[in-house]
N, C-alpha and C positions, 0 to 999 in steps of 0.2 A: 352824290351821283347825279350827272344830268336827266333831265324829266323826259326821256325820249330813250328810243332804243341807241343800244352802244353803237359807235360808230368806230368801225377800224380799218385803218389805210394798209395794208400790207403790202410790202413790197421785199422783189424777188428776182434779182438781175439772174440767178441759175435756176430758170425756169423755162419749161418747156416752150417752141418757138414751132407755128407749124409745119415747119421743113423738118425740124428736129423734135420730133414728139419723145424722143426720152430721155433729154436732156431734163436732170432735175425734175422728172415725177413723181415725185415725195412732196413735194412745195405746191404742184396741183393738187396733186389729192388732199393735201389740208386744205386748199384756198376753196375746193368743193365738198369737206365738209364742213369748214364754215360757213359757207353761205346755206348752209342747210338748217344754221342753227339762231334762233330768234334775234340777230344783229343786224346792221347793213354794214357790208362790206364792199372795200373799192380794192383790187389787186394791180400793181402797178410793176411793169417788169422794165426797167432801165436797161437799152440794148443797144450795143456796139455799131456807132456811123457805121455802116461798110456799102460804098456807092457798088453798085450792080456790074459795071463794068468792071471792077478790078474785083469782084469776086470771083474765085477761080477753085474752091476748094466747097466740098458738100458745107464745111464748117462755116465757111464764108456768106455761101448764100444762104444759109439759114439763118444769121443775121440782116444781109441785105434785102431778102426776100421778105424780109420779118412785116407784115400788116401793121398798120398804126393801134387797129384792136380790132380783136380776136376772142370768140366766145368758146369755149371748149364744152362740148357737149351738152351745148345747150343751159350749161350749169351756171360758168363762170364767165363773167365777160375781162377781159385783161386789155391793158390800156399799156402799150411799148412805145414808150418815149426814146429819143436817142439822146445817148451819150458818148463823150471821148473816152471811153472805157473799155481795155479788150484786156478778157482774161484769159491769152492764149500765150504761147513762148514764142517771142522769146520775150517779149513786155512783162508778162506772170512773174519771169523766172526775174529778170533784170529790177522788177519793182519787187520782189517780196520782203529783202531785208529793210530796204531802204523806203515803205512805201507810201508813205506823207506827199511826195511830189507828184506821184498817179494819182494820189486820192485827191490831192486838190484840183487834178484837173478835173476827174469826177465831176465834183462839186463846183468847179468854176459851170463845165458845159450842163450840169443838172439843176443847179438852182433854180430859175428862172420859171420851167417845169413844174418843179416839185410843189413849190411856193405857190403859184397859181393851182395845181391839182387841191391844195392843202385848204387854200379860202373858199374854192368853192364846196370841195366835200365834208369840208368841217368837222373830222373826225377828233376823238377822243381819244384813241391811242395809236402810235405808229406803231407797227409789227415790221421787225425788219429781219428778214433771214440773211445772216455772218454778219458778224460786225464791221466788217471790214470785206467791200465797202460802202453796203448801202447804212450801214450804224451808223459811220462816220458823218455821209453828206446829211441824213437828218441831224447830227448832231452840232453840226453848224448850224442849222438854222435858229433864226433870234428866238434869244429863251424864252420874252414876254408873249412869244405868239407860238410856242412849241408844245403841244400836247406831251403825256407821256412816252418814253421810247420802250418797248419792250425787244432785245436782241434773241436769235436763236442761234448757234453756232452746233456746224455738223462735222465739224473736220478735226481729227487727233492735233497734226501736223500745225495747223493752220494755228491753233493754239500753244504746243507748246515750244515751236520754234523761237515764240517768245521771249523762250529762257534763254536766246542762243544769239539774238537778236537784237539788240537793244533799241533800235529804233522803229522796228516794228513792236515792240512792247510798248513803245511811249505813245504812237499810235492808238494803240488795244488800251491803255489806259486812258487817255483821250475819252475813248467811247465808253468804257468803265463809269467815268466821274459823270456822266454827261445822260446816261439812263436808270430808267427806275429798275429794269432787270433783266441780269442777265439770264439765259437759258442753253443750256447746252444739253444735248440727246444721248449721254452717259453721265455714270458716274463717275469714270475715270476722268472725262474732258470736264466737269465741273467741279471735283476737285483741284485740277490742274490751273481753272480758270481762281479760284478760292486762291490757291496758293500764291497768283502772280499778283492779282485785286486784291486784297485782304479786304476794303471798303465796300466791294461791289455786291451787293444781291442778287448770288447765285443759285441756279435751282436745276436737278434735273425733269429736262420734259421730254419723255422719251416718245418717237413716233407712233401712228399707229397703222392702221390698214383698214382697208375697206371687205366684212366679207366676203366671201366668193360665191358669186350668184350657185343656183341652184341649176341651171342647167348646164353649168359644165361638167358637173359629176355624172350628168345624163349622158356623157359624151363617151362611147367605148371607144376601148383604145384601138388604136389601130393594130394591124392582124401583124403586123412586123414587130409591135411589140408585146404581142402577146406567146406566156411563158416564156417572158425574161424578167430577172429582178430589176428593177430600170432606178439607177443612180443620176440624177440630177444634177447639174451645175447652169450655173448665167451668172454672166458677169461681163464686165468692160474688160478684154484682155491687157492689161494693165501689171507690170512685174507684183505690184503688191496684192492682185486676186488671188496668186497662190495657184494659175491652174496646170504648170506645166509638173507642180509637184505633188498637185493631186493625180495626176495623170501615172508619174512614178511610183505613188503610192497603191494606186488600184493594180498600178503593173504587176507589184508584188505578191498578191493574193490574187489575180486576177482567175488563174490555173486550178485555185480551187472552187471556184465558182462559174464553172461556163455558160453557167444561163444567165450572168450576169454583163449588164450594158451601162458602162457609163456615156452618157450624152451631154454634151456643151454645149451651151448655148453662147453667142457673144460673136463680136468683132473688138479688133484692135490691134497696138505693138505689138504684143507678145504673140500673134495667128503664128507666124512659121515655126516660134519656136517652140510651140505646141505640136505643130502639123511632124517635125521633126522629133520630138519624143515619142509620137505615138509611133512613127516610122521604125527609129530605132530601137522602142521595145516592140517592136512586132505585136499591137495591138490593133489594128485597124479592123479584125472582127469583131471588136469588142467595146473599141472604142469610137464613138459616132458624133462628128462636128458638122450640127445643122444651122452652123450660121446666126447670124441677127433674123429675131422674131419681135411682130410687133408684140405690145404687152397682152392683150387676151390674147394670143396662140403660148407665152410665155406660160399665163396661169395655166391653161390646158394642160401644156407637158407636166406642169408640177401635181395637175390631179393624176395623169396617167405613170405620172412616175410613184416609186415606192419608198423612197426615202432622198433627201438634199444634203448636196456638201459643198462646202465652199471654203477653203481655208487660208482665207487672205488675211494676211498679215493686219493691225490696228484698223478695222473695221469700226465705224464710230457707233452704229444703231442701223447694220445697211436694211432697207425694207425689204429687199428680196427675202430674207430671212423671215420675218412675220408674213408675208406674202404664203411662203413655201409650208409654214407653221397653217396658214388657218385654212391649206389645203389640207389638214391633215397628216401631215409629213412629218418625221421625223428628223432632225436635220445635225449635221457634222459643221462645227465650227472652230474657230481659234477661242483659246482661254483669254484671250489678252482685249479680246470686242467688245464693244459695247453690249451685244447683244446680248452677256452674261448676266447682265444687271434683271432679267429676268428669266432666263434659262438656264437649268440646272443639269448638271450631267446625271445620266442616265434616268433621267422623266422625262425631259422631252426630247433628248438624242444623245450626243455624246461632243466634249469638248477635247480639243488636243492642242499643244501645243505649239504656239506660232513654227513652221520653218522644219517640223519634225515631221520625215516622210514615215518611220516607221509607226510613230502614234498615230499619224492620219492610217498607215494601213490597217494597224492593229482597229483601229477605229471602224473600218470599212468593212473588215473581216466580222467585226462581231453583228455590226447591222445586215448582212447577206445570213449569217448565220444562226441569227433567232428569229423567224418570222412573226411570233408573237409578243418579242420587246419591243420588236421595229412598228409593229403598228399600237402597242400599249402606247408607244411613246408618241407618237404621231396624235393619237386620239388625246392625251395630256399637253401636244403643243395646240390642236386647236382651241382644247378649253380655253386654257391660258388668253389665247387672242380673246375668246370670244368674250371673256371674263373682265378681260383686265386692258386688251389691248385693241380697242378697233379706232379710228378715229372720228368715231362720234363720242366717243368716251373721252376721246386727247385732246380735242377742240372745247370739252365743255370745263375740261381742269385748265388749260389754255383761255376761255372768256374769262371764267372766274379771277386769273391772275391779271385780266386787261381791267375786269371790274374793279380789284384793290389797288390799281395802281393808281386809276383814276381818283380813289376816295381819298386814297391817301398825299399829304402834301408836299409838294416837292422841295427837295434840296439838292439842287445841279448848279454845278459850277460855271458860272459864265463861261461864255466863249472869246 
């Protein structure tokens, strides 16, 4: 082990930008508790040319508008380099089977960058969030001058389209042979990655969260939501959130509970045809869409609310889940998420079955209908975070795996 504190380069092309502060707020909140924890850390976020004039789209200028670096709360300072890289459609969609010839351009327009960030920070291990494609372009760089790569991958899809794929798998194996470990934020996506690597060192490192200060609990609800049972949701309206058939589902029980208010949170695709469910089951007393909120008015709602549901389909480890958990919530998920790998049904809420309205109702019915399971279990999700999952606890099992990589020696296959 080097005679100096660890040094780690982390980088994190889906990472917050500040026109876009919640794009990728999982990857700050680690990169600030790491820097809380006895290393020195450099966080590097590789971000899409986009010249200012042909930006025309909120997504565009938060790119274009994007600072060369940018400190976020005083915590973290980030350093956004640019590259030829845009992971938007119709590029995404056109590059994903095929994506060896986006990723060299990657790596052609990021070398140069990386490679000078690299001499002068001198770090010890590279931390790279998805292998594809910030795995990749460090894993070009020359071996004799390449620290260890440690990957994190957060996406079902993104992995095991692999199997479906073949040259996005040659890719993924590429980066496989090429690091000391891999990491992925379930157990299902690391055994999927096991199955397709057999050679590679996989591990799961699930996320974590930060608790939730103490004066939001200070905070009464507001008088509109007082005496109602208040059912929570947020999410990216996105087909795989799941919320126009949470929405169906609360429809169904909706009649037995009239003090009950489900609330959304979110923008996205799927707005009208949400707005259009609630329309045509005739809930709009009942059911209440407040729009995109920035994140602390998000934690608010989840302390003022009484239990969280979200049942989006292959959910990898989403944080809103631990978020809504170490509010004290009890929370309504899919069986098939990551988030199972430590949430059990009926201790810290109840699980259902991806795509099944009546189990989400039966679900919803029973959390309206015991006031004292809904908060036994709520009180059993916070332990849990506080116990097992915040991330000052996930960053120091996270050093520890940068510490054995470094000690140990390397076998990586040229490039």
């Amino acid at each position: 082990m080097v005679d100096r504190r660890l040094r780690v380069l982390f980088l994190a092309s889906y990472f917050p930008k500040p026109d876009n502060p919640l794009m990728g707020t999982w990857a700050l909140a680690q990169a600030q508790a790491l820097a809380k924890q006895d290393i020195d850390l450099k966080v590097v976020s590789f971000t899409s040319w986009v010249p200012k004039l042909l930006a025309q789209t909120s997504g565009a200028k938060a790119y274009a508008n994007c600072p060369e670096r940018y400190c976020w709360d005083g915590s973290v300072e980030v350093e956004y380099p640019r590259w030829l890289y845009y992971p938007v459609p119709p590029l995404k969609t056109w590059a994903y089977s095929n994506p060896v010839p986006y990723l060299n351009m990657a790596w052609w327009s990021a070398q140069e960058k990386l490679q000078q960030i690299i001499q002068e920070f001198q770090p010890d291990v590279l931390f790279c969030h998805h292998s594809l494609p910030n795995g990749w372009i460090v894993a070009h760089l020359p071996p004799q001058n390449r620290p260890p790569i440690i990957t994190l991958d957060h996406d079902f899809d993104e992995i095991a389209d692999c199997h479906h794929y073949p040259r996005r798998k040659a890719a993924m194996q590429f980066v496989s042979e090429q690091v000391s470990t891999m990491l992925a934020v379930s157990n299902r996506m690391a055994n999927d990655l096991r199955s397709l690597f057999p050679s590679a060192n996989v591990i799961t490192q699930h996320n974590g969260v930060e608790p939730i200060p103490a004066s939001f609990f200070q905070q009464k609800r507001p008088v509109e939501l007082n005496g109602k049972k208040v059912i929570l949701t947020c999410a990216l309206f996105a087909e795989r959130k799941g919320i126009p058939l949470l929405v169906e589902a609360f429809g169904l029980i909706a009649s037995q509970h009239p003090d009950a208010i489900l609330r959304i949170i979110g923008s996205g695709p799927e707005e009208e045809r949400i707005k259009n469910t609630i329309t045509d089951l005739n809930l709009a007393h009942q059911v209440h869409m407040v729009g995109k909120k920035p994140h602390h008015e998000v934690l608010q709602e989840m302390i003022w609310a009484d239990c969280f549901a979200l049942v989006g389909w292959d959910e990898p480890f989403a944080t809103v889940y631990l978020e809504a958990m170490a509010s004290g919530k009890a929370i309504i998920c899919c069986n098939d998420g990551g988030i199972t790998d430590v949430v059990q049904d009926g201790v810290h809420g109840y699980t259902v079955p991806p795509k099944d309205v009546n189990a989400t109702a039966a679900a919803l019915d029973r959390i309206l209908s015991n006031n004292a399971k809904c908060h036994e279990m709520g009180h059993n999700a916070q332990r849990l975070i506080s116990e097992k999952l915040t991330w000052d606890a996930k960053t120091q099992e996270l050093i520890q795996l940068c510490k054995q990589a470094v000690d140990q020696p390397q076998s990586i296959v040229a490039v």
